[in-house]
N, C-alpha and C positions, 0 to 999 in steps of 0.2 A: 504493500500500500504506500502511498506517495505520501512525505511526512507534510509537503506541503497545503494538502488539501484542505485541513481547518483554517489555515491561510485566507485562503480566497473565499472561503464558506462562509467567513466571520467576519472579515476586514473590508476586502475588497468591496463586495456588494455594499455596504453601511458608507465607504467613502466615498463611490461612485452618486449613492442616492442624495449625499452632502451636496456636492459638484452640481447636481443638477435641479436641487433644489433652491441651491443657489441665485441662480436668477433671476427668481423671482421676486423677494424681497429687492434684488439690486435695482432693480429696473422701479421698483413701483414706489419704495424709498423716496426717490429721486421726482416723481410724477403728484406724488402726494404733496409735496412741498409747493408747483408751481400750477397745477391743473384742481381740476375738478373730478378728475377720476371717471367714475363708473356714471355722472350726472347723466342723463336722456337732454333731448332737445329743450323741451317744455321748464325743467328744472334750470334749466340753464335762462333762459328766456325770464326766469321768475327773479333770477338773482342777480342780472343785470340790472330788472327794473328796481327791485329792491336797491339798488347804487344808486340809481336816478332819483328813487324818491328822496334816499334819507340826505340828499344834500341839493336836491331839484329847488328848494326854496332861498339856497342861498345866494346872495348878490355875488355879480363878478366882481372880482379883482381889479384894480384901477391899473393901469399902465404903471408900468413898472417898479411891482408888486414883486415878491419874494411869493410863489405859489407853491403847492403841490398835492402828488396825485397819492392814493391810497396801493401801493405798489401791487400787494395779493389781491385786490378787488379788484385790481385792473388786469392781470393776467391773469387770474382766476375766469373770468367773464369774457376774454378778449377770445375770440374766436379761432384765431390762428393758434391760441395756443388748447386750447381744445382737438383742433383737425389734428396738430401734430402730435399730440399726447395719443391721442386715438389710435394712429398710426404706430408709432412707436410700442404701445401694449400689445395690438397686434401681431407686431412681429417678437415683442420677449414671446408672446404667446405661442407661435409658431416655433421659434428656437426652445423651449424649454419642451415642448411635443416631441422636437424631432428628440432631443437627447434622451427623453424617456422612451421612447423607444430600442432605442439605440442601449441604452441599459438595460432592457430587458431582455434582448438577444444575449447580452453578454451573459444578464446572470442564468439564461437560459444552458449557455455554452459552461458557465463555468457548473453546473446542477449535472451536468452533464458529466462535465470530470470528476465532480466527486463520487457520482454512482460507480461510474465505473474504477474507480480508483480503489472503493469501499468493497466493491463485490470481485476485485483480480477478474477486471474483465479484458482487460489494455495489458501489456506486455511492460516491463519499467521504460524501455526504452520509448515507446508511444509516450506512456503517462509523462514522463520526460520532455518528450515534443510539443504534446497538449499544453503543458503547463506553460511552456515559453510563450505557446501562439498566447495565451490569457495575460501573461505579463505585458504581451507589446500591446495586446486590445486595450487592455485595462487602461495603460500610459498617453496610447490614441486618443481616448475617454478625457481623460483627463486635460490633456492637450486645447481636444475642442473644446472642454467645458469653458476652459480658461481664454481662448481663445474668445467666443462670444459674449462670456461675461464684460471683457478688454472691451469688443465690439458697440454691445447696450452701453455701455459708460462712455463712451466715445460720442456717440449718440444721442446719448443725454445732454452732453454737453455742449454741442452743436446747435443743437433744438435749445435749449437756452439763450444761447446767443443770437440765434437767427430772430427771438422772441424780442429781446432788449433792444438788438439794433431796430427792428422793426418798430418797436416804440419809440425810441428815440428818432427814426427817422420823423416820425410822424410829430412827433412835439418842436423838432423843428421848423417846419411846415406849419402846424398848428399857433405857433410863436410868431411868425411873421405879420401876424396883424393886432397877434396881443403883447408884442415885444413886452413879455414877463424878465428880470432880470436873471431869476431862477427859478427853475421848476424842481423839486425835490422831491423825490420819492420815497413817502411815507409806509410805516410798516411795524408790527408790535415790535418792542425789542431794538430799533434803530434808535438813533442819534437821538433823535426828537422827540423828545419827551410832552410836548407840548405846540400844539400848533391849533390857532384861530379855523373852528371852522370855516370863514368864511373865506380862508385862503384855499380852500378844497374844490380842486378842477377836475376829480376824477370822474364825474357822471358828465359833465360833457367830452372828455378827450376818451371813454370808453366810447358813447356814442359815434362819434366821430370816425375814431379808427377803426371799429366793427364797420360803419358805411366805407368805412375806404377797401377793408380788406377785401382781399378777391384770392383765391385759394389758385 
């Protein structure tokens, strides 16, 4: 019998399942912080208008005003970062499918070695070969896992910026006719411990950049 067998029966399978469970928290971590997640259309539509109301009554800002926007309410609500968040779970979703599959051959192959390992159905020298081929799958395994975890984070972080730029392009545009001196972006936990509502442009510069976005 091959001494390696509780090896792969015990360990393997457990770190494999690690790898590719992995993913999923990594990807949704990250989604959690800047989107709305799992929202539908409707929900979404409600919690924009909620931004509109709860500062719909405030007066604008005079020319060259120190303003700012409600950062999470504003890419929480902003559309683009909804399509891309969507997008992006989509495919952890597809990557973390294929690897489970993908480990379930393996721990299929390695059920496989142990039967026969257990009942001297292989010869030493097979059980010998079997085992190498399950060391290099295993490390394959592991490879990609690590590999598309690299990928989502990459991705995450792209989709972030592609978000900010896309605000900021738009507040500079937006700025051209309300020449604000600053626009700041507000957020629990930032700098700003305090700020005048009525320095608050997030319910129109949300409106705004929702009608500009075009997907």
């Amino acid at each position: 019998m091959c001494i390696f067998a509780p090896f792969f029966k015990l360990i393997i399978i457990e770190r494999m399942k690690k790898q590719i469970l992995f993913l999923i928290p990594c990807a949704i971590g990250v989604l959690s912080l800047i989107s709305c997640g799992g929202k539908g259309a409707s929900e979404q539509s409600e919690s924009a208008a909620a931004v509109a109301q709860s500062t719909g009554a405030i007066m604008s800002a005079p020319d060259g005003s120190i303003v700012y926007v409600n950062i999470d309410s504003l890419m929480q609500n902003y559309q683009m970062t909804i399509d891309l968040s969507n997008d992006l779970e989509e495919k952890m979703q597809k990557l973390s499918a294929e690897l489970t599959n993908r480990e379930r051959r393996f721990q299929a192959n390695v059920n496989d070695f142990n039967n026969k390992a257990q009942r001297g159905l292989e010869t030493r020298a097979r059980l010998a070969e079997m085992e190498q081929q399950l060391a290099v799958e295993q490390q394959n395994l592991m490879q990609l896992s690590e590999q598309y975890r690299m990928e989502m984070a990459e991705e995450q972080m792209v989709m972030q910026r592609k978000i900010l730029q896309s605000i900021m392009d738009y507040l500079q545009e937006y700025n051209k006719d309300k020449r604000y001196k600053y626009i700041l972006a507000n957020s629990f936990g930032s700098n700003i411990l305090f700020a005048d509502p009525s320095l608050d442009i997030t319910a129109p510069v949300l409106e705004g950049i929702n009608a500009q976005y075009k997907r």
